[in-house]
C-alpha positions in Angstrom: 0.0 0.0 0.0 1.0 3.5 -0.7 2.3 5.5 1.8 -0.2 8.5 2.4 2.2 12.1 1.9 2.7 13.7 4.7 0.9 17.1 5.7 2.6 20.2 4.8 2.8 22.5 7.9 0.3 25.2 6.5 -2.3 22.6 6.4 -1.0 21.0 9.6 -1.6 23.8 11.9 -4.7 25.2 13.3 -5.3 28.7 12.7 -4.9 30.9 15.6 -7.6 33.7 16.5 -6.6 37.5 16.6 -6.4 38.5 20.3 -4.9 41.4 22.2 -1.4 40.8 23.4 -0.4 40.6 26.6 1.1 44.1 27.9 4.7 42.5 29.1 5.2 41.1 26.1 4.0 44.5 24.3 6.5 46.1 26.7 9.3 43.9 25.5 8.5 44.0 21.6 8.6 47.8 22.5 12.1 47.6 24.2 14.0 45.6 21.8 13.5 49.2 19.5 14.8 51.6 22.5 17.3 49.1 24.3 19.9 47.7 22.3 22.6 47.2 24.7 23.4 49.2 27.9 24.6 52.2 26.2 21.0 52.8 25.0 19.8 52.6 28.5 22.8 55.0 29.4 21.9 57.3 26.7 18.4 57.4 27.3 18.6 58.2 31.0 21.4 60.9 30.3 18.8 62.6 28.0 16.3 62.5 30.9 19.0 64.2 33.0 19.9 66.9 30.9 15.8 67.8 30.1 15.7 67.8 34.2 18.3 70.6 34.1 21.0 68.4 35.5 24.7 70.7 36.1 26.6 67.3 37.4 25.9 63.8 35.8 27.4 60.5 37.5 27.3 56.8 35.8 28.2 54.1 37.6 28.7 50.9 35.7 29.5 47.2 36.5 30.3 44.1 34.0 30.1 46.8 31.6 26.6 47.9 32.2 25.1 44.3 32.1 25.4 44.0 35.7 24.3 47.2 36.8 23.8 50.9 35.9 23.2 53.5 37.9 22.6 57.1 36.5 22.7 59.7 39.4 21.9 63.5 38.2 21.5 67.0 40.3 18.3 67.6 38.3 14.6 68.9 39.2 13.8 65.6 39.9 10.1 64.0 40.5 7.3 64.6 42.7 6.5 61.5 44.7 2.7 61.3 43.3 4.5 61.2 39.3 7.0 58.4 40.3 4.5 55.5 39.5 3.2 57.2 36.2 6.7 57.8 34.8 7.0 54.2 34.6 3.9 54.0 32.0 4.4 53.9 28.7 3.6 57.2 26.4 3.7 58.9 29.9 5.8 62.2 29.8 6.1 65.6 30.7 8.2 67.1 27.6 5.0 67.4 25.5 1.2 67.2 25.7 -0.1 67.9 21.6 0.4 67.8 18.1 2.5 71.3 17.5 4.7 70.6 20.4 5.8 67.8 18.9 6.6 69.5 15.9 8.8 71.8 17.5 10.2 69.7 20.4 13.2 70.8 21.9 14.3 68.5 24.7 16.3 65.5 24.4 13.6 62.8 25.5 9.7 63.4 23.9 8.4 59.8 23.2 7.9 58.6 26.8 9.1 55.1 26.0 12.6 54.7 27.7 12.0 54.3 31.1 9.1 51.4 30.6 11.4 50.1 27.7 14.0 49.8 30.6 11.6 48.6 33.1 10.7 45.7 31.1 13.8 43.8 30.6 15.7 44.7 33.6 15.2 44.7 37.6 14.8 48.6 37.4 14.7 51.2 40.6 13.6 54.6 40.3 14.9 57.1 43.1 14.0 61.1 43.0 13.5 64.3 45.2 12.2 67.3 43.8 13.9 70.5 46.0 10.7 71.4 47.5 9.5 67.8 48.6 11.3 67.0 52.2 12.3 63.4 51.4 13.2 61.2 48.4 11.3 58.1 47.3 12.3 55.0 45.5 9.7 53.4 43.5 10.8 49.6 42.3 9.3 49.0 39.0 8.7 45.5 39.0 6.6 45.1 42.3 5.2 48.9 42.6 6.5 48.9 46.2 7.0 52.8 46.9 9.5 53.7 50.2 10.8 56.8 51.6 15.1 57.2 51.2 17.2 59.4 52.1 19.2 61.3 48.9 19.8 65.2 47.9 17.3 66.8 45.5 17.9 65.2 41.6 17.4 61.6 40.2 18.6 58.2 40.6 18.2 55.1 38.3 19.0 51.8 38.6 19.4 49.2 36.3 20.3 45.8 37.2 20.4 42.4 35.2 19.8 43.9 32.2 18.1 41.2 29.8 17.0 38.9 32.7 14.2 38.6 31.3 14.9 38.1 28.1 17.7 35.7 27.6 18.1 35.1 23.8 18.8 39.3 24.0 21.7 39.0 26.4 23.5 36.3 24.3 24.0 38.9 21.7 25.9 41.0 23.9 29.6 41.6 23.4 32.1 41.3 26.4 32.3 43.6 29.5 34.9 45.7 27.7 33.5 46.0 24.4 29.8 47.3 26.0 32.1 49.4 28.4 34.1 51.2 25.4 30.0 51.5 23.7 28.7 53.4 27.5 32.0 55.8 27.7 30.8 56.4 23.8 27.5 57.3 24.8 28.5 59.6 27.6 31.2 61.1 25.3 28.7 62.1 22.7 26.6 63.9 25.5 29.9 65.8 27.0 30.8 67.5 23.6 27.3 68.5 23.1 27.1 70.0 26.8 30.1 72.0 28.1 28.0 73.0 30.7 27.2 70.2 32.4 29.8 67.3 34.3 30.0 64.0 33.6 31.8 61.1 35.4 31.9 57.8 34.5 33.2 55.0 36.8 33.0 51.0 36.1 33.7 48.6 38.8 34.2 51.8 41.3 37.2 53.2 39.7 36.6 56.4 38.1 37.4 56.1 34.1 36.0 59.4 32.8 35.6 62.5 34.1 34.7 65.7 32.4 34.5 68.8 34.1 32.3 71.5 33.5 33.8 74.4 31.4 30.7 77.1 31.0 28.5 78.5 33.3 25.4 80.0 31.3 25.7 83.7 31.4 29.2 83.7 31.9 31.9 84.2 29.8 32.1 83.0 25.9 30.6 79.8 25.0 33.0 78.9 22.5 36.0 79.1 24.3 34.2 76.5 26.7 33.4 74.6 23.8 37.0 74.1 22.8 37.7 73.3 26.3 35.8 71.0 26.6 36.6 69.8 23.1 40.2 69.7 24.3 39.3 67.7 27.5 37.1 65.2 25.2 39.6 64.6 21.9 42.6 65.6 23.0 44.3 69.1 22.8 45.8 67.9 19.8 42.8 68.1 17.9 42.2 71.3 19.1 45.6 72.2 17.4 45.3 70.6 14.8 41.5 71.5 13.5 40.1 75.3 12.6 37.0 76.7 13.9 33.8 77.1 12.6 31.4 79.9 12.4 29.0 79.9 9.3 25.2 81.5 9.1 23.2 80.8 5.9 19.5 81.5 6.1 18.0 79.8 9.1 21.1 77.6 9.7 23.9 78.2 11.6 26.6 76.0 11.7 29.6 76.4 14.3 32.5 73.5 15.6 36.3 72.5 14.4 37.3 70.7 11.4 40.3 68.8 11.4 43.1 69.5 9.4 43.8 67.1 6.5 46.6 65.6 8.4 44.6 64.6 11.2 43.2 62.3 8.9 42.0 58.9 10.2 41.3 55.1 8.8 38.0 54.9 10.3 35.0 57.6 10.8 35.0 57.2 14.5 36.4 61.0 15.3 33.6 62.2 13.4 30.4 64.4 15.2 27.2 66.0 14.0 25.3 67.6 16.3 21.7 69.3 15.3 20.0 71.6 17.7 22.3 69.6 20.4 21.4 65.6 19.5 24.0 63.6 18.5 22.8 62.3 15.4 24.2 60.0 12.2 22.7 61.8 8.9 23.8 61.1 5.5 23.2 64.6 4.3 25.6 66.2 6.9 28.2 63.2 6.5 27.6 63.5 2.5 28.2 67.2 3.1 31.2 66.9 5.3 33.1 64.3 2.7 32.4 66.7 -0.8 34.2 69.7 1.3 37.4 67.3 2.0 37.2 65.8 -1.1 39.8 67.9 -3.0 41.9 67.3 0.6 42.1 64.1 1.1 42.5 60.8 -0.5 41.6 57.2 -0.8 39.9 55.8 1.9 40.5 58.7 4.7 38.1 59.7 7.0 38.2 63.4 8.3 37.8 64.9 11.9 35.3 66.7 13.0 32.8 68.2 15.5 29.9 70.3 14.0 27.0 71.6 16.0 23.9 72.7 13.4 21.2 74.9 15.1 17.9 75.4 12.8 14.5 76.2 13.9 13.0 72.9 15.1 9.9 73.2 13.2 12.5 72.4 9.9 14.0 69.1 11.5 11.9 66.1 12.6 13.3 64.4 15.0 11.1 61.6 15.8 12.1 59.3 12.8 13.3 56.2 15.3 13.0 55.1 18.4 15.9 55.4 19.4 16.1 59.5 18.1 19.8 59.3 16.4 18.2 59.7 13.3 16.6 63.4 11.9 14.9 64.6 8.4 15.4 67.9 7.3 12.0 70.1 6.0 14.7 71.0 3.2 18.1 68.9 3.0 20.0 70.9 0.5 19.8 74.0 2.6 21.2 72.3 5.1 23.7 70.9 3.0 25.3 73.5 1.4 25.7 75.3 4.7 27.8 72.4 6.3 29.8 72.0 2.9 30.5 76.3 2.7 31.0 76.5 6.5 34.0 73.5 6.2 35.1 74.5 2.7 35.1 78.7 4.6 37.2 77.2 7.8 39.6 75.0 5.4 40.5 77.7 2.8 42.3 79.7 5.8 45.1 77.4 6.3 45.2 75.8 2.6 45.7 79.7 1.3 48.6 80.3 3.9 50.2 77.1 2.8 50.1 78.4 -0.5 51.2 81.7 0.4 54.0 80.3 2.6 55.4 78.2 -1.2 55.3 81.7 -2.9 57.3 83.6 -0.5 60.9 84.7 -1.3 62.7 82.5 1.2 65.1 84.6 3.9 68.6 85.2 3.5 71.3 84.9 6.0 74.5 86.6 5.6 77.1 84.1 5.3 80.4 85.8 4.7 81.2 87.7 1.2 79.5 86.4 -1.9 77.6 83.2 -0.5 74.0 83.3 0.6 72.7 81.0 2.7 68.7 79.9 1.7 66.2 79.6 4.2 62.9 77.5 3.8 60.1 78.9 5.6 58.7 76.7 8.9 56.5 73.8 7.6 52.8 74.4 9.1 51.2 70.9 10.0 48.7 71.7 7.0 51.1 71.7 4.5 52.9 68.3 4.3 49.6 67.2 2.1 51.1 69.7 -0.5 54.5 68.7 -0.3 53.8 65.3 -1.4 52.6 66.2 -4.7 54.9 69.3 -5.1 57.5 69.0 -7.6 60.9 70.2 -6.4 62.5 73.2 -6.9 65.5 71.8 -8.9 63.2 69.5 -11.1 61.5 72.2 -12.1 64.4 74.5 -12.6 65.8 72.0 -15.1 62.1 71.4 -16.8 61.6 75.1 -17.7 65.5 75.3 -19.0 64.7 71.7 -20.9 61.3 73.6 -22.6 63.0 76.9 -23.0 65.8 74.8 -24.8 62.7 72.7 -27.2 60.6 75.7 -28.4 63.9 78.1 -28.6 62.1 81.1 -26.4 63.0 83.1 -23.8 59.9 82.9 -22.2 58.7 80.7 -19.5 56.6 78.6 -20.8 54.8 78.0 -17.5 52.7 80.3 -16.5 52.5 80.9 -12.8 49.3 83.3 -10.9 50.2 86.9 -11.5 52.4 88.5 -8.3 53.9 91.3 -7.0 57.2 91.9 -7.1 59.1 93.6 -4.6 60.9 96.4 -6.6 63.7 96.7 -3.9 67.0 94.7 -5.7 67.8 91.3 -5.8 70.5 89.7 -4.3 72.5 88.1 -7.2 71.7 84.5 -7.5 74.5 81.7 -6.8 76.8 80.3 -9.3 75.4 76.5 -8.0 71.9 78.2 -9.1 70.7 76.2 -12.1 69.8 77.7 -15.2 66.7 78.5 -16.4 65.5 79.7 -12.8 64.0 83.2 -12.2 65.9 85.8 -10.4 62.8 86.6 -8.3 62.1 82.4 -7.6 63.9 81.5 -3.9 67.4 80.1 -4.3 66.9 75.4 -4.0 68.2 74.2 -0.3 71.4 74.0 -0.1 72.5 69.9 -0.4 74.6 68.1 1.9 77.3 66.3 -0.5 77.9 63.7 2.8 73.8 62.6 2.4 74.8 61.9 -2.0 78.0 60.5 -0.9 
């Protein structure tokens, strides 16, 4: 007898009826868009902190954030009756219709990220508004509310991050690979907030600590900027990069770009900013790569902090979840004023590079009859242009070849149009090869010991 074919699984399986999930698992289809890994629970609550009006941010971190995190901030904090809603999800204070979302200017808006939290980790909420006499901790899975002692501002906790999810935690890196990802996250705030202090220790030892530079009202905010750009990524880049101040129509676009030396392999040194969110765009990255193109080459990636400001209304910022990604009302406004404002900042130091190649070189008296050249100093910007210059003596000997070929006495090259200094020459040397211009700087002298 024939053996009956088996049943194919469509036919196999009863269909299921529509029904209303359950709201944990809602919660936790809803957290896998907002929580990552703990650096999006460490960026989430730093937003919160800095929408409280926070002036001193701590993060305490164990296991690299799996273990435990613990964001402590000198905010407004929360009323005691507004601990339990907080917790809900949609539940915020940043806006209440339509048109304020439009133009929303805080960090946080969604009211997702502390019941995103909430629902894959053992999570503890601790605050004190100034005006309430004692602090309350409220523990989010069991509702248990309890008074504690603690100054005015707000403390979360976040232990066993995805406990309760276990396939999640299995696609976590290793302690030090999600600890490099939360000093990232609290990196990315610091350069966006001079203002405000951030510390970040793992394991209690202190690994990051950054200093507040700028008190609003006083002094100028861009030198605290640099400061705190200095403090960040190094004084060196602060060297090494030009400022930025360019207004085109309703965008205004300020920062350092790095020089073309600075130069790295990968795009990790590189920060867009717009209205104060870190974000990744591909218009202001696009933007950023056409005004280094002529600069730099190959695979290269350029250095740089920019910080956009436009009218919120123009940007909308609640593209993703996780609100690292914006769309611009009109792109190629903002576009070509990122492009100008780096192209403006980088023309400064390429023009005094060239200037510096067109300069009659110094003379030093050396005794009678021999004149010493002198090159002028070498600016870090301009080694990019001395590897594609041609040398002096080459093209000494090219233009006395070509002079030679077409029997003129004319330079065949023609060089930009100069001024001449109508004081007199000093009389070239006999080494000088011919078929260079009395008014062109003298070659380097040559060491016969380095041709020897």
């Amino acid at each position: 007898m024939a053996a009956q074919p088996a049943a194919s699984p469509t036919t196999a399986t009863a269909r299921r009826p529509i029904r209303d999930l359950p709201d944990e698992l809602i919660s936790q289809i809803a957290a896998g868009e907002v929580v990552e890994r703990p650096a999006s629970v460490i960026r989430e609550l730093v937003d919160n902190a800095l929408d409280a009006g926070a002036t001193q941010i701590s993060v305490r971190l164990s296991a690299g954030g799996v273990r435990l995190i613990t964001v402590e901030d000198d905010g407004s904090g929360i009323p005691q009756d507004e601990l339990h809603v907080a917790l809900r999800r949609h539940a915020t204070s940043k806006i209440t219709n339509l048109n304020e979302l439009e133009t929303v200017a805080t960090m946080g808006f969604r009211g997702e990220a502390l019941a995103a939290i909430a629902a894959v980790s053992d999570m503890a909420l601790l605050s004190r508004p100034a005006a309430q006499e004692n602090a309350y901790a409220l523990d989010a899975r069991s509702g248990v509310l309890r008074p504690v002692a603690r100054s005015p501002g707000t403390t979360v906790e976040v232990k066993e991050l995805f406990f309760s999810t276990p396939a999640r935690r299995k696609f976590l890196k290793t302690d030090a690979t999600e600890l490099a990802h939360c000093i990232e996250s609290v990196r990315r705030h610091a350069l966006a907030r001079p203002d405000v202090g951030f510390a970040v220790w793992h394991e209690g030892r202190l690994v990051e600590q950054w200093r507040a530079t700028f008190v609003p009202g006083q002094g100028d905010s861009r030198d605290a900027l640099a400061r705190r750009l200095s403090d960040v990524l190094g004084a060196d880049f602060v060297a090494q990069s030009v400022a930025l101040q360019h207004r085109a129509g309703p965008v205004t676009v300020t920062g350092r770009a790095g020089l073309p030396d600075t130069a790295r392999a990968r795009a990790d040194h590189q920060y867009c900013y717009v209205n104060g969110r870190f974000v990744r765009d591909k218009v202001l990255s696009h933007a950023a790569r056409s005004a280094y193109e002529d600069l730099l080459h190959g695979h290269k990636q350029p250095v740089y902090a920019l910080y956009v400001e436009i009218d919120p209304a123009r940007v909308d910022v609640n593209v993703h979840p996780t609100k690292i990604e914006v769309r611009f009302r009109d792109s190629r406004e903002v576009h070509q004023a990122v492009r100008h404002a780096l192209e403006n900042a980088l023309a400064v130091p390429r023009a005094a590079a060239l200037g510096a190649a067109d300069t009659p070189a110094a003379t030093q008296p050396g005794g009678a009859g021999n004149v010493q050249p002198r090159r002028p100093p070498v600016q870090p910007w301009q080694s990019w242009q001395a590897q594609t210059a041609i040398p002096l003596e080459e093209r000494g000997h090219l233009v006395a070849d070509m002079q030679a070929l077409w029997g003129s006495g004319k330079d065949p090259v023609r060089a930009a149009p100069r001024t001449f200094d109508p004081a007199p020459q000093p009389a070239p040397d006999a080494a000088t090869p011919p078929g260079i211009r009395a008014t062109a700087p003298p070659p380097p002298a040559i060491d016969p010991a380095e041709h020897a």
